[in-house]
C-alpha positions as CSV (number, residue, x, y, z in Angstrom):
1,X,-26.9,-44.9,-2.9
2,X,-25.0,-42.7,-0.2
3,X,-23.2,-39.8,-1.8
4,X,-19.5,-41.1,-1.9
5,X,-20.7,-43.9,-4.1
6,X,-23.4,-41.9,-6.3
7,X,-20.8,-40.8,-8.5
8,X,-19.3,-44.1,-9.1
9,X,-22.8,-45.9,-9.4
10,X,-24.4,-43.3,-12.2
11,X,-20.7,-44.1,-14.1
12,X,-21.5,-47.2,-14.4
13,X,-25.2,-46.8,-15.4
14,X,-24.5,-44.1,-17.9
15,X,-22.0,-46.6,-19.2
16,X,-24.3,-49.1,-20.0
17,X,-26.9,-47.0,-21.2
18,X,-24.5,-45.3,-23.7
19,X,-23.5,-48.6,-24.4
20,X,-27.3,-49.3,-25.2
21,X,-27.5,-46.7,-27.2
22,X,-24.9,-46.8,-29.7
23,X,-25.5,-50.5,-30.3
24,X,-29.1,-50.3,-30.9
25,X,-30.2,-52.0,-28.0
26,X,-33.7,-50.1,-27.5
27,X,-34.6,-53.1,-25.2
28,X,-31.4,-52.2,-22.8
29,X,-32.3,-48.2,-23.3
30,X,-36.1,-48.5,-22.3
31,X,-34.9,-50.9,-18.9
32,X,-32.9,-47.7,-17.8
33,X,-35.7,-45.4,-17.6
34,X,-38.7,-45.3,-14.9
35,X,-42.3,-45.2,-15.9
36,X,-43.9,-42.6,-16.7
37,X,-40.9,-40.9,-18.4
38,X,-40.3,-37.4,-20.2
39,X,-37.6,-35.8,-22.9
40,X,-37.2,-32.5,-23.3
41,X,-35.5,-29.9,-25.3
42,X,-35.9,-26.1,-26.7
43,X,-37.8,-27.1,-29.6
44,X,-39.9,-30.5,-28.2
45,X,-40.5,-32.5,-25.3
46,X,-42.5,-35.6,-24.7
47,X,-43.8,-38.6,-22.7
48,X,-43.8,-42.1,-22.7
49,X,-45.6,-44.6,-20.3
50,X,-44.5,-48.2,-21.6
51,X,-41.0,-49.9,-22.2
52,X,-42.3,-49.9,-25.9
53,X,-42.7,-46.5,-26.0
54,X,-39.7,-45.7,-24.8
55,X,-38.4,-48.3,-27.2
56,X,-39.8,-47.0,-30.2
57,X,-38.7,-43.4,-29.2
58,X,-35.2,-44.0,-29.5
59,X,-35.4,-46.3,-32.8
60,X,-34.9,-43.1,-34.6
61,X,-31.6,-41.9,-32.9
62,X,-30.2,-45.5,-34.4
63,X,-30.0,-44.1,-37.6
64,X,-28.0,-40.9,-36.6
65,X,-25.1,-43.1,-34.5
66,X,-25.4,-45.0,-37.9
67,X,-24.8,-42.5,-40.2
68,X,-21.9,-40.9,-38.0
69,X,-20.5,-44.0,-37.6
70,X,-20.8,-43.5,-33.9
71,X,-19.6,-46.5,-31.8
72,X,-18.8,-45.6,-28.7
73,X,-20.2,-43.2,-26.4
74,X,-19.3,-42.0,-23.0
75,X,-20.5,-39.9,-20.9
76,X,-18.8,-37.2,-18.4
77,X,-20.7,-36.8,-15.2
78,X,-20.2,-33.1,-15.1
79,X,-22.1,-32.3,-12.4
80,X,-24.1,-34.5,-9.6
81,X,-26.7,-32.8,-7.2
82,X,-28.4,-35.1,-4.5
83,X,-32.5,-33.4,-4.6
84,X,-33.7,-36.2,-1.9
85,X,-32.8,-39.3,-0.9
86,X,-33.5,-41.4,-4.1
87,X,-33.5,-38.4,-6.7
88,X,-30.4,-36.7,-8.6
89,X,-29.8,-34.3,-11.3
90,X,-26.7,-35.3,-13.4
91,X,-25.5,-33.0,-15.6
92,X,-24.0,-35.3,-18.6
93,X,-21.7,-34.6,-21.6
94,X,-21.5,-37.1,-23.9
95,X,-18.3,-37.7,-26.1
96,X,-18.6,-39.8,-29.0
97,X,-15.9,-41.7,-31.2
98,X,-16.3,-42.9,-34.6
99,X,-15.3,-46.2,-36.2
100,X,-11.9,-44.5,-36.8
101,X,-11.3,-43.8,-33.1
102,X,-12.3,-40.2,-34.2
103,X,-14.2,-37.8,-31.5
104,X,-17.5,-37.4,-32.9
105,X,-19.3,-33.7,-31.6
106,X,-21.3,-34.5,-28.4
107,X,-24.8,-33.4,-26.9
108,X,-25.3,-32.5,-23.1
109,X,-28.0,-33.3,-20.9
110,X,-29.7,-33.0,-17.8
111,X,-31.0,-36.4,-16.3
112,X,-33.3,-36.1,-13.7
113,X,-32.2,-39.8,-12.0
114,X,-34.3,-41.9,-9.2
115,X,-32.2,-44.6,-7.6
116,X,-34.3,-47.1,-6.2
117,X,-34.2,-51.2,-5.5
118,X,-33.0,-52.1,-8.9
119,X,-30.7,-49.0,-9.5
120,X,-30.9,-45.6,-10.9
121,X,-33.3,-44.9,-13.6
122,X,-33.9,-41.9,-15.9
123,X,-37.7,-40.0,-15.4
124,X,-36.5,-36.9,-17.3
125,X,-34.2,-36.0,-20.0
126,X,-33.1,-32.2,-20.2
127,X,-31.2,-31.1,-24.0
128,X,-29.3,-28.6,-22.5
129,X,-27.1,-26.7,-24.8
């Protein structure tokens, strides 16, 4: 991706991967990361080597978009820095709206974004608060 179109492109992929996520498509989540992966945050962080990992990883945020009633999600590219050709770190804030068109309190991340043959993919997730 050159840079005038990065910004577009990782729109469109954090679309569908919020998408993914609040519908409970682990199947969709796990194709948008690259293998080996990592999460992180203050109080955690870990790996995952497999689509089914990744898979199973996220199974337990379903509940949480469930119980919130969270069924939309979409995410503001706050910030976009180009690291090399294929790598970017995308600072994210997620806004999320409830089955009553309410905004639901978001989370922001850091993705850590490689952008190769068949499109960006996450290798590391950043909890950034």
């Amino acid at each position: 991706m050159k840079t005038p179109t990065d910004r577009a492109g990782l729109t469109d992929f954090f679309d569908r991967y919020g998408s993914a996520l609040t519908c409970g498509d682990v199947a969709a989540v796990a194709s948008c990361y690259a293998l080996p992966g990592m999460v992180m945050s203050d109080s955690y962080s870990f790996t995952f080597a497999t689509p089914a990992a990744v898979a199973l990883s996220f199974l337990g945020a379903a509940p949480g978009y469930h119980d919130q009633q969270v069924v939309a999600a979409h995410a503001q590219l706050r910030d976009v820095q180009r690291l090399s050709e294929a790598l970017r770190m995308v600072l994210v804030e997620w806004e999320y709206l409830d089955s009553a068109g309410n905004a639901v309190p978001g989370e922001s991340y850091r993705y850590l974004i490689r952008i190769g043959a068949e499109g960006p993919q996450i290798t590391a997730v950043i909890a950034v608060s």
